[in-house]
N, CA, C and O atoms as a GROMACS GRO file, in nm:
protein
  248
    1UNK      N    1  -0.306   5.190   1.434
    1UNK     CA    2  -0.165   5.166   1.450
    1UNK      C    3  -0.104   5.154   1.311
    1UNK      O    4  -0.156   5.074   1.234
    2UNK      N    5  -0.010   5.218   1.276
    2UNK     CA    6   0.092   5.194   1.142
    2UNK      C    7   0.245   5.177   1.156
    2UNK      O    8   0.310   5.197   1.258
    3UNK      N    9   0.293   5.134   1.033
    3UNK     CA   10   0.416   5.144   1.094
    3UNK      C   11   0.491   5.270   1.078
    3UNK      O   12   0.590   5.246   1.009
    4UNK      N   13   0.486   5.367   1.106
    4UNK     CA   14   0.568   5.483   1.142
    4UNK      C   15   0.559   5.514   1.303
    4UNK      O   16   0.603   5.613   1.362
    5UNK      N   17   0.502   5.421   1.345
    5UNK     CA   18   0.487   5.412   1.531
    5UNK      C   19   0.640   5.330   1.609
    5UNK      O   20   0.698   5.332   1.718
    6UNK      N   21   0.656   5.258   1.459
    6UNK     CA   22   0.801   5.185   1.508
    6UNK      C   23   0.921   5.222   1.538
    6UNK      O   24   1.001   5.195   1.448
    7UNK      N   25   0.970   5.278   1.636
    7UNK     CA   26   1.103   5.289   1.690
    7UNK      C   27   1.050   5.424   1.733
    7UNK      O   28   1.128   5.507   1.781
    8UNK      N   29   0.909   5.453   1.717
    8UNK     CA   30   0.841   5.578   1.818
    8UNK      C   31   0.803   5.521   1.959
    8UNK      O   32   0.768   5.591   2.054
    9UNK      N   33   0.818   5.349   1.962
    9UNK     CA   34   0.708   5.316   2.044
    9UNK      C   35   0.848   5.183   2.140
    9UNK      O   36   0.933   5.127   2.070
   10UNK      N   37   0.845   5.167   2.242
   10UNK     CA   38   0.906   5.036   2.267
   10UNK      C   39   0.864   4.923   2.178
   10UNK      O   40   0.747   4.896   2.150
   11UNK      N   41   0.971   4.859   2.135
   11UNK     CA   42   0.944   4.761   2.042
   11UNK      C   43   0.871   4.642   2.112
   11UNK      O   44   0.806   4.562   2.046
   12UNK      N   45   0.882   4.635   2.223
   12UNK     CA   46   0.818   4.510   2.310
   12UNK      C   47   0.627   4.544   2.332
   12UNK      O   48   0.534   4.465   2.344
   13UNK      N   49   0.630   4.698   2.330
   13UNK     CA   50   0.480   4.753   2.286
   13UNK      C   51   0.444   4.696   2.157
   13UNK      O   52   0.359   4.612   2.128
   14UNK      N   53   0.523   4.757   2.090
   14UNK     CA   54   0.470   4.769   1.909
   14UNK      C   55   0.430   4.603   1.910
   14UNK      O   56   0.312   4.577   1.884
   15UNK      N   57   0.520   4.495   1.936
   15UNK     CA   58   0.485   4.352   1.924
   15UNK      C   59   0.353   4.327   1.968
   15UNK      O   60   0.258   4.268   1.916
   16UNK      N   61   0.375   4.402   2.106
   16UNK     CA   62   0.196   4.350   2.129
   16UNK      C   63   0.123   4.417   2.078
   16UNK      O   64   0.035   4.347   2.028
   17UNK      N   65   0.110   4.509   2.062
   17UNK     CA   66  -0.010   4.561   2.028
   17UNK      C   67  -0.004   4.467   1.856
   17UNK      O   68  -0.102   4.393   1.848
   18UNK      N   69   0.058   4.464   1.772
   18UNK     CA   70   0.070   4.374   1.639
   18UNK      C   71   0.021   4.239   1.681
   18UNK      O   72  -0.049   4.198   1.589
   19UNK      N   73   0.026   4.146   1.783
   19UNK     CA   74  -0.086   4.025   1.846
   19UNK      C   75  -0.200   4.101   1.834
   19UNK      O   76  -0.300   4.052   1.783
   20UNK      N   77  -0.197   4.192   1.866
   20UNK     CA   78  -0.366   4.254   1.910
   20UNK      C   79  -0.492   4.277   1.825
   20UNK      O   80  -0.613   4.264   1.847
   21UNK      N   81  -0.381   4.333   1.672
   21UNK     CA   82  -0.467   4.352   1.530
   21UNK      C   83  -0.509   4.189   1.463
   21UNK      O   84  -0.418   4.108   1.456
   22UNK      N   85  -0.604   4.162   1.430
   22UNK     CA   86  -0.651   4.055   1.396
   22UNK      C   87  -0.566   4.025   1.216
   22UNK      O   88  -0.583   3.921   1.152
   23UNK      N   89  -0.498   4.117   1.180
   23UNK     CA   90  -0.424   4.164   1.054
   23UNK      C   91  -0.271   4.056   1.106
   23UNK      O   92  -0.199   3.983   1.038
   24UNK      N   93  -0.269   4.087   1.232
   24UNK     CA   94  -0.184   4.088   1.262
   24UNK      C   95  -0.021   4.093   1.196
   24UNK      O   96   0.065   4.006   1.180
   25UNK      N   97  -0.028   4.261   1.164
   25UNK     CA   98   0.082   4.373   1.136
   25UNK      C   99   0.009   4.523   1.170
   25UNK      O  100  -0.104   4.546   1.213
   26UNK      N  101   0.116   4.613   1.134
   26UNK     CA  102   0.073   4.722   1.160
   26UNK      C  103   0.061   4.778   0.993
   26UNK      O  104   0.125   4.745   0.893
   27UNK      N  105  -0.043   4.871   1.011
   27UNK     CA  106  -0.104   4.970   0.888
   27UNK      C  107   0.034   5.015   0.804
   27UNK      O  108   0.148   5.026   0.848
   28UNK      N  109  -0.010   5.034   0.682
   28UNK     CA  110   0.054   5.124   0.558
   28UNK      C  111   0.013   5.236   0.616
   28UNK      O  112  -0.090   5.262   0.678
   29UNK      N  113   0.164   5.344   0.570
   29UNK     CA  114   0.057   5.464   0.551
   29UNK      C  115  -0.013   5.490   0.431
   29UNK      O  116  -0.099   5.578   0.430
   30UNK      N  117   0.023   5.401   0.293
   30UNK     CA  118  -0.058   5.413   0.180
   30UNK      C  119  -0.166   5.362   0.214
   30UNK      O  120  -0.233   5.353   0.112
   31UNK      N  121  -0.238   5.312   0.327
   31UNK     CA  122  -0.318   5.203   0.356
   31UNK      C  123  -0.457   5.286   0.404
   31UNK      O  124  -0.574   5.278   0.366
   32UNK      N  125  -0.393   5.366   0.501
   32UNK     CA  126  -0.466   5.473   0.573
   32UNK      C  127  -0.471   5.607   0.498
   32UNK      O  128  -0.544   5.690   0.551
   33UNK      N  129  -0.396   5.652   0.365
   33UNK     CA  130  -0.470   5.733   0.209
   33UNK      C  131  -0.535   5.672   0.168
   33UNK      O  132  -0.647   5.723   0.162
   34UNK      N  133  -0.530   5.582   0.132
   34UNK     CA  134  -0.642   5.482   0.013
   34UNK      C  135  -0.761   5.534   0.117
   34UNK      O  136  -0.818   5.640   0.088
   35UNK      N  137  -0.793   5.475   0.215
   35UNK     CA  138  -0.903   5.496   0.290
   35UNK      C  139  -0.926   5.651   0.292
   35UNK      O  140  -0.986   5.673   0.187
   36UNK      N  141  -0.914   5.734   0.337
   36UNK     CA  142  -0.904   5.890   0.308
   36UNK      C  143  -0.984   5.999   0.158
   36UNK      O  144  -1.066   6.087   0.132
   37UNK      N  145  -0.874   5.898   0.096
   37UNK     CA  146  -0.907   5.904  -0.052
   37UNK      C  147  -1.061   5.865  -0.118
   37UNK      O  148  -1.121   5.892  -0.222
   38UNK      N  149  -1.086   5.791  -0.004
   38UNK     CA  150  -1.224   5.717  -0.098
   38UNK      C  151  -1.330   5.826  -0.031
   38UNK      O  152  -1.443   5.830  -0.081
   39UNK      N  153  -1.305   5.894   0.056
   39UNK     CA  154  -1.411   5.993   0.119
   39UNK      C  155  -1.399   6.129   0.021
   39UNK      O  156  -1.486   6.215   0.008
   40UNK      N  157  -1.236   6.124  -0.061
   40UNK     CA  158  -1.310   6.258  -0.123
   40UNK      C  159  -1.349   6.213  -0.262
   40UNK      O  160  -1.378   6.305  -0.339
   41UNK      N  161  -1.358   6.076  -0.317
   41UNK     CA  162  -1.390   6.025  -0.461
   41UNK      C  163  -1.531   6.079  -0.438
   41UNK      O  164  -1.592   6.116  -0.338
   42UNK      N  165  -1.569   6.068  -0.597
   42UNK     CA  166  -1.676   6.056  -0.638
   42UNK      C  167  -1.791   5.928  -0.545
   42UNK      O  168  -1.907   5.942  -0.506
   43UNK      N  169  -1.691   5.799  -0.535
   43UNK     CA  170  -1.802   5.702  -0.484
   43UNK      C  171  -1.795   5.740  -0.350
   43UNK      O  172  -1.771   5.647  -0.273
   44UNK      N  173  -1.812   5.874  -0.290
   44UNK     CA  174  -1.873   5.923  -0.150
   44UNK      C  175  -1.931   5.967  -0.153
   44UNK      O  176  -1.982   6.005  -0.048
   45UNK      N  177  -1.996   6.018  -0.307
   45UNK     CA  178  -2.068   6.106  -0.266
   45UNK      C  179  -2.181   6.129  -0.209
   45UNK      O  180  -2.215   6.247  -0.200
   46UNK      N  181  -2.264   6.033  -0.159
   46UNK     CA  182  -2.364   6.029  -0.085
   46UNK      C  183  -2.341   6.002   0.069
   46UNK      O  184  -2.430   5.995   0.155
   47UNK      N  185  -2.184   5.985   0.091
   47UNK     CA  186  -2.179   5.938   0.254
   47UNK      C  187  -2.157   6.049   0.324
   47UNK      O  188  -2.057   6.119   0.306
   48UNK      N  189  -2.252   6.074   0.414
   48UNK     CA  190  -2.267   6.196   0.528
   48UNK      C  191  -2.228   6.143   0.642
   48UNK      O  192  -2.294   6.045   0.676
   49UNK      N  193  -2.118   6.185   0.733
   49UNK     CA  194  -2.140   6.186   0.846
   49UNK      C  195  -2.088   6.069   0.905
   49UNK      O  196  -2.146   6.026   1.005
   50UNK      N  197  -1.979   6.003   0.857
   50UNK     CA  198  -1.963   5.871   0.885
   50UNK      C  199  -1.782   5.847   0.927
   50UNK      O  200  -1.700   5.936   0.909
   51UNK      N  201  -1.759   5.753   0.966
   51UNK     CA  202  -1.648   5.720   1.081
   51UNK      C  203  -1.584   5.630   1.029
   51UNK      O  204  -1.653   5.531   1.052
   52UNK      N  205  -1.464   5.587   0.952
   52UNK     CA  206  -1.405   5.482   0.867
   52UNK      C  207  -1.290   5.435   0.933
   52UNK      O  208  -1.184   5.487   0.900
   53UNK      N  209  -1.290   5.309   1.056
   53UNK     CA  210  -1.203   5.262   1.143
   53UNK      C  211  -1.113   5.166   1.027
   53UNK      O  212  -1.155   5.055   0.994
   54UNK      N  213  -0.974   5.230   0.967
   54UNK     CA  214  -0.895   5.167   0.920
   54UNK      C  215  -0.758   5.120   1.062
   54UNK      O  216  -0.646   5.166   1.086
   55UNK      N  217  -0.843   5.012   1.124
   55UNK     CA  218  -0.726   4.957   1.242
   55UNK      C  219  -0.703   4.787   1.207
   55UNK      O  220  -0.653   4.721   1.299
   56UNK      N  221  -0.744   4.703   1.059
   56UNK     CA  222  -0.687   4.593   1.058
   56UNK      C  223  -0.762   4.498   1.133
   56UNK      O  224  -0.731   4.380   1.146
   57UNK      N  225  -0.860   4.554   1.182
   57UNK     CA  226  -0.999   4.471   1.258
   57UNK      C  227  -0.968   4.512   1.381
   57UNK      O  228  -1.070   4.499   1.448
   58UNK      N  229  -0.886   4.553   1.442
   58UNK     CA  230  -0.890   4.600   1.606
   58UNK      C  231  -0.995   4.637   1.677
   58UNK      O  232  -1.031   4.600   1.789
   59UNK      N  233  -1.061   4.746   1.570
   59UNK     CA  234  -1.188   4.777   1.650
   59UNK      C  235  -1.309   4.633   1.686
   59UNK      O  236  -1.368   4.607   1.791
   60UNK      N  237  -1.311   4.571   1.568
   60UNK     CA  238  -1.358   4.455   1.585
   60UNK      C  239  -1.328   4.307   1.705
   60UNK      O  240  -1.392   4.203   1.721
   61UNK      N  241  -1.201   4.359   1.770
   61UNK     CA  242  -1.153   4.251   1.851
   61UNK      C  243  -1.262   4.270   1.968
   61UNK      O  244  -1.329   4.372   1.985
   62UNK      N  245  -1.270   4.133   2.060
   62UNK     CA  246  -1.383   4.173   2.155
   62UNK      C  247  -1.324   4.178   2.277
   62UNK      O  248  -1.390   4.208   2.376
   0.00000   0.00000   0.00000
């Protein structure tokens, strides 16, 4: 979730789902490059094959 979802989304959604992130706000989009970015740096270069959940801990909620 980021915020360019806002005023894409009912605002009474966007609130909840923002309870929902343990961040509790919604993503940068500089937030979700930085992350991006680090897959094409140099310090990737050994990571194959891998899945980088930038959701603010969401995925982590139980």
């Amino acid at each position: 979730m980021h915020e360019g979802l806002r005023g894409a989304i009912p605002d009474k959604f966007f609130e909840n789902l923002e309870k929902d992130v343990p961040m509790k706000r919604a993503g940068k989009p500089e937030e979700i490059a930085e992350a991006a970015a680090f897959f094409l740096s140099a310090g990737a270069s050994y990571v194959i094959r891998q899945t980088m959940h930038v959701t603010g801990g969401l995925s982590m909620s139980g």
